[in-house]
N, C-alpha and C positions, 0 to 999 in steps of 0.2 A: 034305485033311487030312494026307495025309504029308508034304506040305511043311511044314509046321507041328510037325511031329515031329520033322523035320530041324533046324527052327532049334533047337526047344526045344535037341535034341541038343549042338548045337551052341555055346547060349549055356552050358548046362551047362557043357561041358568049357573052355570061354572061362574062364567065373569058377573052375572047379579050378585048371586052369592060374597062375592070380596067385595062389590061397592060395597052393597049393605054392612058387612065387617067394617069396613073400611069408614063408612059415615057414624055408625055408632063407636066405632075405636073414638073416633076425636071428637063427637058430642060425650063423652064419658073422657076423657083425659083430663087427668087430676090440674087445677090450674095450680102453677109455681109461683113465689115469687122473692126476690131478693132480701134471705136476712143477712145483719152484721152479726160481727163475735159480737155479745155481750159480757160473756167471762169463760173463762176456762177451769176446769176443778182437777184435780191431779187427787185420785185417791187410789191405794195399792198402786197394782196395773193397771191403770186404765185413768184416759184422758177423755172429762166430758166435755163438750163442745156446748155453750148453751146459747143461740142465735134467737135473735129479735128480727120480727120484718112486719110486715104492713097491715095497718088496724091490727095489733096485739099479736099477730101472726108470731109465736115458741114454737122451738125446734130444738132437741138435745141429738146430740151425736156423741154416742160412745165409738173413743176409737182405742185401739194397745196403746200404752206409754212411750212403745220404741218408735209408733208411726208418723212425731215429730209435730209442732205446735200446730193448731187449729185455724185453719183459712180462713183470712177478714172477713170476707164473703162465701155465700152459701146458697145454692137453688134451693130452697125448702119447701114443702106442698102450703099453698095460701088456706091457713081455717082463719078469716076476720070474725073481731069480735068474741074473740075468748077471752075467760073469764079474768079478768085483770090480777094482775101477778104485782109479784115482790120480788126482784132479783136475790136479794139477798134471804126472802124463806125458799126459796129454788134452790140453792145454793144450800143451804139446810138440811135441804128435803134429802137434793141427790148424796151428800156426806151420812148422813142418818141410815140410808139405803144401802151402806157397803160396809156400817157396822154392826 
């Protein structure tokens, strides 16, 4: 019979174990949220992506040249509140970066 106490024990703290995983995974899960393309930049090989989304929320996505034009829309991670931007020194920045 005590070994059967053991497993109970055991399966017990077995299935605690993944709540706990379980509730800090999604109290820690990055919140997303919807940017649009703002522009696309074609330098050598490679296509940046550079998306706008919610309170100032940027997002650049380097993809290959042959991977085909840049998605309207974008899941991006939400940072509200960054530091206010220039499309066009972005656009600068990343052209500057690959010469």
């Amino acid at each position: 019979m005590d070994n059967l106490d053991h497993r109970s024990f055991l399966l017990t703290l077995l299935v605690l174990v993944i709540v706990v995983y379980l509730i800090v995974g999604v109290v820690h899960a990055k919140k997303m949220t919807t940017c649009r393309l703002a522009s696309q930049v074609l330098v050598k090989d490679q296509r940046i992506c550079v998306f706008v989304g919610a309170n100032g929320t940027q997002y650049n996505e380097y993809v290959p040249y042959d991977a085909g034009d840049c998605p309207r829309d974008y899941q991006c991670p939400y940072r509200p509140n960054e530091k206010p931007f220039d499309l066009k020194t972005i656009i600068k920045g990343i052209k500057k970066q690959f010469n």
